[in-house]
C-alpha positions as CSV (number, residue, x, y, z in Angstrom):
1,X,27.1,0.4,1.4
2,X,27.6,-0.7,-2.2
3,X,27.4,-4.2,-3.5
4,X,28.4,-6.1,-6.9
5,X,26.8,-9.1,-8.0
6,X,26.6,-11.0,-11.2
7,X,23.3,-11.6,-12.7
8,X,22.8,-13.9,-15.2
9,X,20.1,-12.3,-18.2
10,X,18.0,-15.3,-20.3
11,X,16.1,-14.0,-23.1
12,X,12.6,-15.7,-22.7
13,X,11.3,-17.1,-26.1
14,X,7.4,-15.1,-25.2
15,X,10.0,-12.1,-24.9
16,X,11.6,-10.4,-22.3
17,X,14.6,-11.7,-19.9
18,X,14.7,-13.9,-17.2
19,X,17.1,-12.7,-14.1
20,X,19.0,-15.4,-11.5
21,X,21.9,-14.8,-9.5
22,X,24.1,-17.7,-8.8
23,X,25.3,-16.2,-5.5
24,X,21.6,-16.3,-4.3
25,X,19.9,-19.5,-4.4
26,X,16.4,-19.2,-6.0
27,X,16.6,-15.4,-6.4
28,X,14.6,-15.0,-10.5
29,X,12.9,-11.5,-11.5
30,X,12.2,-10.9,-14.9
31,X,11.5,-8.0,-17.1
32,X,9.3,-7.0,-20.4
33,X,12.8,-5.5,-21.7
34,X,16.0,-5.2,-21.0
35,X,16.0,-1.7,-19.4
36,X,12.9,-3.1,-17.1
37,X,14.9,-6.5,-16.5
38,X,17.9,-4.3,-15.5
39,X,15.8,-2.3,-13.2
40,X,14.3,-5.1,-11.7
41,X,17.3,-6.9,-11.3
42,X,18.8,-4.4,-8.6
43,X,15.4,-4.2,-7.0
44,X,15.8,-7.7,-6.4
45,X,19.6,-8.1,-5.5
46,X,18.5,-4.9,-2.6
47,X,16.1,-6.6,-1.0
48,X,17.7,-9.7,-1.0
49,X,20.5,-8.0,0.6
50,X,18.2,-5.7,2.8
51,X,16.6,-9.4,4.4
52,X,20.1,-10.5,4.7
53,X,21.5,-7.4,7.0
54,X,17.9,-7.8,8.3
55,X,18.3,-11.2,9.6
56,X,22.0,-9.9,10.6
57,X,23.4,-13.2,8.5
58,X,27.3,-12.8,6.4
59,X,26.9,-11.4,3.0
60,X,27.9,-13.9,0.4
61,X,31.0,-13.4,-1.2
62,X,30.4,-12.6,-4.9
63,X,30.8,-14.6,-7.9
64,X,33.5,-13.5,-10.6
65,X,31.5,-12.8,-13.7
66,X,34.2,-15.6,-15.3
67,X,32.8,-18.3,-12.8
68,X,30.1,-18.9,-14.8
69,X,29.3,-19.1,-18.5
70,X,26.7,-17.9,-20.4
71,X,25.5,-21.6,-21.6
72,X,24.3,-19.9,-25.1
73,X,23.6,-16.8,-27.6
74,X,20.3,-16.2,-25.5
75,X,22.0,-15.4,-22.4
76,X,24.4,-13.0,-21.0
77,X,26.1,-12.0,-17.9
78,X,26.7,-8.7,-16.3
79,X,27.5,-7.1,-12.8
80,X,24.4,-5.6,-10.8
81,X,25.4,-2.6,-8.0
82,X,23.2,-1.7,-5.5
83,X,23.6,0.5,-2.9
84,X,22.3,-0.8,0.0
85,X,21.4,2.4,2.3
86,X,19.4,3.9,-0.5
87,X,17.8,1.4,-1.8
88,X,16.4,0.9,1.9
89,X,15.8,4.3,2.6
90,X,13.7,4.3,-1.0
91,X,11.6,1.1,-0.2
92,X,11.5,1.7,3.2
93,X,10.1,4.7,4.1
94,X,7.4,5.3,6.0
95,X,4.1,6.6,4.3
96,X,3.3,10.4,5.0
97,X,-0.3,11.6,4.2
98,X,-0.7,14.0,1.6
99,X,-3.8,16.6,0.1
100,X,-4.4,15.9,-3.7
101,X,-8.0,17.9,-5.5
102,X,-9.0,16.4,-8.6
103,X,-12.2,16.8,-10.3
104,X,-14.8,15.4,-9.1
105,X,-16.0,13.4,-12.3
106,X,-12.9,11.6,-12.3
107,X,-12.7,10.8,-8.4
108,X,-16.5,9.5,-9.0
109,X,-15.4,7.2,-12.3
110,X,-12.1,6.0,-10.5
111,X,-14.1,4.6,-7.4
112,X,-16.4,3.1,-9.6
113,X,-13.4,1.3,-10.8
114,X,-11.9,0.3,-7.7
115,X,-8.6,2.6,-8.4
116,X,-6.7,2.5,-5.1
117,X,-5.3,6.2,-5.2
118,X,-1.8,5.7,-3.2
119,X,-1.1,2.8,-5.0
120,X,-1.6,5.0,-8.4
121,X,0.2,7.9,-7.2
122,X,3.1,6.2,-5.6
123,X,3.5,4.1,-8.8
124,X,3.4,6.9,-11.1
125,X,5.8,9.0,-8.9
126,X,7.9,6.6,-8.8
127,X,8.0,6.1,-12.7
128,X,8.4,9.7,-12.9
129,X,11.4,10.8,-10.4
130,X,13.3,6.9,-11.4
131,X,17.0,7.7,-12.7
């Protein structure tokens, strides 16, 4: 299932962008840059729309992009899509164990540090195979 929703982009004055949708109460991500605010924006609208079928509540009905303004230069709007069975089926899998060697040296220094592995690895495969 695919949704549309307008988002409504603020450029923060530390830099960056601010995200709300008006069709969500309350619902603000943000990103570094625009390609991160972008990306973070659809991670948001699919898990506010994953809690919704959760809860088994009525999906709103979404905003024309001409419903609302952008109040000045600093802000724009534009149309998020997510679709919803895939961005479940990538958040919610379940965890399956895997077998990683690396030397030793660097296993010691990273424990010293506190690394938690599967966070790392899951983060960086997730940076890597991201379209």
């Amino acid at each position: 299932m695919e949704f549309i929703y307008p988002a409504k982009f603020t450029a923060a004055k530390e830099g960056g962008y601010t995200v709300t949708f008006p069709d969500f109460r309350g619902a603000v991500t943000e990103g570094d840059d625009l390609k991160e605010a972008f990306d973070m924006a659809e991670d948001c609208l699919g898990g506010l729309l994953a809690g919704i079928e959760a809860d088994k509540k009525k999906f709103p009905e979404a905003t024309t992009l001409t419903a609302f303004p952008a109040n000045d230069k600093n802000e724009f709007i534009n149309l998020i899509k997510v679709d919803l069975t895939e961005y479940k089926r990538r958040v919610n899998d379940k965890p399956v164990k895997k077998t990683v060697y690396i030397p030793k040296g660097l296993n010691d220094r990273a424990e010293e540090l506190g690394v938690n592995f599967s966070r790392l690895l899951r983060d960086a495969l997730t940076q890597e195979i991201r379209p």
